[in-house]
N, C-alpha and C positions, 0 to 999 in steps of 0.2 A: 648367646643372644637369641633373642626368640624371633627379632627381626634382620632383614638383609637391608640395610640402608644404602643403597644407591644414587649417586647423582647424576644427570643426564647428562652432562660431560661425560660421565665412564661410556654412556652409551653410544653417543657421539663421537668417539674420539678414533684414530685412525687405528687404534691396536684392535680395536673391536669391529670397524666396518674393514678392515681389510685380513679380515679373518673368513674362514667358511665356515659353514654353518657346523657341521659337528667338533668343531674346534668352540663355539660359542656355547654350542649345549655343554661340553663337558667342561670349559670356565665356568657356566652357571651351578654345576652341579658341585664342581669342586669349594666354590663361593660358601655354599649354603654348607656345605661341610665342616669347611673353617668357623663359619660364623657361631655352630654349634660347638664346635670343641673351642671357640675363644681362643686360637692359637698364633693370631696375628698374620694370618695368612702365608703359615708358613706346614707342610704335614712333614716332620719330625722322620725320618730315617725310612722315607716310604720306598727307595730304592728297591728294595729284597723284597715289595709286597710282592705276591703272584694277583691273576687274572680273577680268580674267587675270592679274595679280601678287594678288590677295586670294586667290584660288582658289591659285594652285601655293604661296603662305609659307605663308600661314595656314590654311587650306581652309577657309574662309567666301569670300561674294560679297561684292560692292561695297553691293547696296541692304539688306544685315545690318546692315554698318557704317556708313551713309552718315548716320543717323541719332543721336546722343547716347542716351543712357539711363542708369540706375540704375546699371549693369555697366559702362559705358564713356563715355566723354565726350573731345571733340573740346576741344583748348586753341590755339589755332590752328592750326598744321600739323600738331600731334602729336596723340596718338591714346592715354589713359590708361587702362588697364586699372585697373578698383577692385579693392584687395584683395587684389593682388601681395605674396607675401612678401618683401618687400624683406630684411629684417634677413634671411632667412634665406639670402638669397642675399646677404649677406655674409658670415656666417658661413660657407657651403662656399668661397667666393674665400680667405678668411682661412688652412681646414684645409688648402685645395689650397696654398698654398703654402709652408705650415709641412712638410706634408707632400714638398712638393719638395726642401726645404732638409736635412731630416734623410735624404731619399736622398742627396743628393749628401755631405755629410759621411759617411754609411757605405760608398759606392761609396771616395770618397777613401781613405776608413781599409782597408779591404779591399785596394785595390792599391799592390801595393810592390814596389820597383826590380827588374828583373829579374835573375836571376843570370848574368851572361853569360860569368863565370872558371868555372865549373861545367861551363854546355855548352861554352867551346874549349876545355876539357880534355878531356870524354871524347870530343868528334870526336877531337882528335889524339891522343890512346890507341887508340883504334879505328884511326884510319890506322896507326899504326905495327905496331899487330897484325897488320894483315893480309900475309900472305907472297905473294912475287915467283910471277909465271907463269913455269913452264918456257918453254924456248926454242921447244920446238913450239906452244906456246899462242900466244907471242909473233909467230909467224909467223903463222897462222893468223889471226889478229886484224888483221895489218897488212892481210893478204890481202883480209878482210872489208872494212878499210873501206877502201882500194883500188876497191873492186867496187862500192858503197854511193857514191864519191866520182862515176863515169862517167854521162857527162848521159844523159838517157832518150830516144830515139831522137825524132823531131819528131814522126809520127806521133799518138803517145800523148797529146802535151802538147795539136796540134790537137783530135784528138776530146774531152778531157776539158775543153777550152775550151768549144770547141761546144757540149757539152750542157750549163754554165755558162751559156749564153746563152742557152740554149734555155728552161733551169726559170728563169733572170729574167723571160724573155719572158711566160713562164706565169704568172705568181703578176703582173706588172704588167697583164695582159689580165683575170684574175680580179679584183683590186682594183678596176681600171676597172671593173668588171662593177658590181661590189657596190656601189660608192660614188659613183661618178661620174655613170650613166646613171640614179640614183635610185629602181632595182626591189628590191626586199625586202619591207618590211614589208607595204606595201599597207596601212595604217591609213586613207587618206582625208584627210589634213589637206593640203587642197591647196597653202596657202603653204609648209609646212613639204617637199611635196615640190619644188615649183619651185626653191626654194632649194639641195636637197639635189643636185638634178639638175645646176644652172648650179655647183656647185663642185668643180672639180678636185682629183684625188687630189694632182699636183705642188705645187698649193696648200698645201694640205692639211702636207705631207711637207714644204715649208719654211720655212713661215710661222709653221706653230703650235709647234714645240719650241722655238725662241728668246722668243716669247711667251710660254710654259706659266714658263720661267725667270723669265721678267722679274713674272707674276702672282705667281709664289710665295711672291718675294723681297716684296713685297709686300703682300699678304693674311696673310704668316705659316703658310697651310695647308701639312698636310704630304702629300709627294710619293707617295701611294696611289693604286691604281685608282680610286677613288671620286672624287677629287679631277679624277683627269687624265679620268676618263670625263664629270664635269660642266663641266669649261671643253671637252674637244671637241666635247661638244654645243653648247655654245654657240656655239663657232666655226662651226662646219658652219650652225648653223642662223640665226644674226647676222651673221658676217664677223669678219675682220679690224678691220676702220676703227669697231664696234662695240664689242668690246673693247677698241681703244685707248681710246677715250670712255671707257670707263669706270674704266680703267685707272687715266685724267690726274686724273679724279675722286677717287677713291680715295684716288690720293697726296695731294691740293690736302689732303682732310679728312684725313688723318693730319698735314697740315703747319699746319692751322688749329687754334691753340690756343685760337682763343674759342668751340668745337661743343665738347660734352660727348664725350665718347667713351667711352657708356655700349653702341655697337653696334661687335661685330667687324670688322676690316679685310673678312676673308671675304663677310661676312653683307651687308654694303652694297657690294663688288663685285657679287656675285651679283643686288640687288636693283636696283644700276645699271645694270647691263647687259639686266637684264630691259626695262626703263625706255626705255631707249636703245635697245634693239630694237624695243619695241613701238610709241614713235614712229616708227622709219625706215619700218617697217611701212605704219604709217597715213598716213605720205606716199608711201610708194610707191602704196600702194590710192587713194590721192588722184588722184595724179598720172596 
């Protein structure tokens, strides 16, 4: 939902005025999270999050939530936000797709068979309007591409090779620069640079387009900057063998019919892989 519907009983009511205030911020914040994943106000198995997945879904910390309250309460693994407008986020699922149905019947109605006896007539009226080149033209013409046919001396084909290889050579020494050796941002996060450093642009360039396909196909997201800018972060900054994990995941829970599947394909890739990074992590810091 791209809106928070609220009524002023939720605001009024005794769960929310006999709360303290960071108890109220992190209901608000937890609200607007659910409202986005359409999950009926409920986050699905968020026990095991740690302290850096509460901060980048939701933007609360772990010891906000770590506690039940009035606003929110722990039911084993899940995590219930009170006072989620549920019906109303059935009712937008309901418009959204009533809404789909009456475009595709007026897309349909709108398009009709192309005339294609229409346009082969008037090309072939047109061709046959057109009148013959004199014989001088006719010469000329032959003469031209005659001239236009004779290969281009070796010379020409070398140098314009050369410097083909040359502005490769350049844009592959720049890439390296940027991404490979880990200098840019300078932000300080030192795991996030080690990692950026040990990963190869050729990596990079082969590994991730066949996988970006195979996440799509998958998750259902659609193929925008937005999309391909946040799975190659992830790669650059988890790997390869991280996104698979999360990948196998993902499938396993669209292929389990006994999990609800009240959260997006997208929304729990993204939260798996967060997961599955943040442990490799802490075994690697282990280690």
């Amino acid at each position: 939902m791209e809106y928070l519907n609220l009524h002023v009983s939720t605001i009024d009511s005794p769960e929310f005025k006999g709360s303290d205030p960071v108890e109220r911020a992190t209901w608000l914040c937890l609200m607007r999270y659910c409202a986005g994943q359409e999950n009926g106000g409920i986050i699905r198995e968020a026990k095991a999050w740690k302290d850096r997945q509460w901060q980048q879904v939701c933007a609360v910390t772990l010891p906000e939530v770590k506690n039940s309250c009035r606003l929110y309460e722990w039911c084993g693994e899940d995590l219930h936000v009170w006072g989620y407008p549920a019906k109303r986020e059935e009712e937008v699922r309901k418009k959204r797709e009533a809404g789909r149905a009456t475009a595709g019947q007026r897309w349909a109605k709108n398009q009709g068979p192309p005339d294609s006896s229409a346009g082969s007539s008037a090309t072939s009226s047109a061709t046959e309007k057109q009148p013959k080149p004199p014989d001088s033209l006719a010469g000329s013409s032959a003469t031209s591409s005659a001239t236009e046919k004779q290969p281009k001396p070796p010379d020409s084909l070398a140098g314009s090779s050369a410097v083909k290889k040359l502005d490769t050579e350049r844009e592959t020494e720049t890439e390296t620069e940027s991404y490979g050796n880990g200098k840019g941002s300078g932000n300080g996060n030192g795991r996030e640079a080690e990692r950026e450093a040990t990963r190869q642009p050729a990596e990079y360039l082969t590994d991730f387009p066949p996988l970006l396909v195979r996440i799509l196909e998958v998750t259902g997201e659609p193929d925008d900057k937005t999309t391909r800018a946040t799975y190659s972060k992830y790669f650059r900054l988890y790997g390869k063998q991280v996104l698979e994990r999360a990948l196998s995941s993902t499938k396993d829970r669209k292929l389990d019919q006994t999990k609800p599947r009240l959260q997006k394909p997208g929304a729990y890739f993204n939260e798996t892989c967060m997961k599955i990074g943040e442990e490799s992590e802490a075994k690697h810091a282990a280690g």
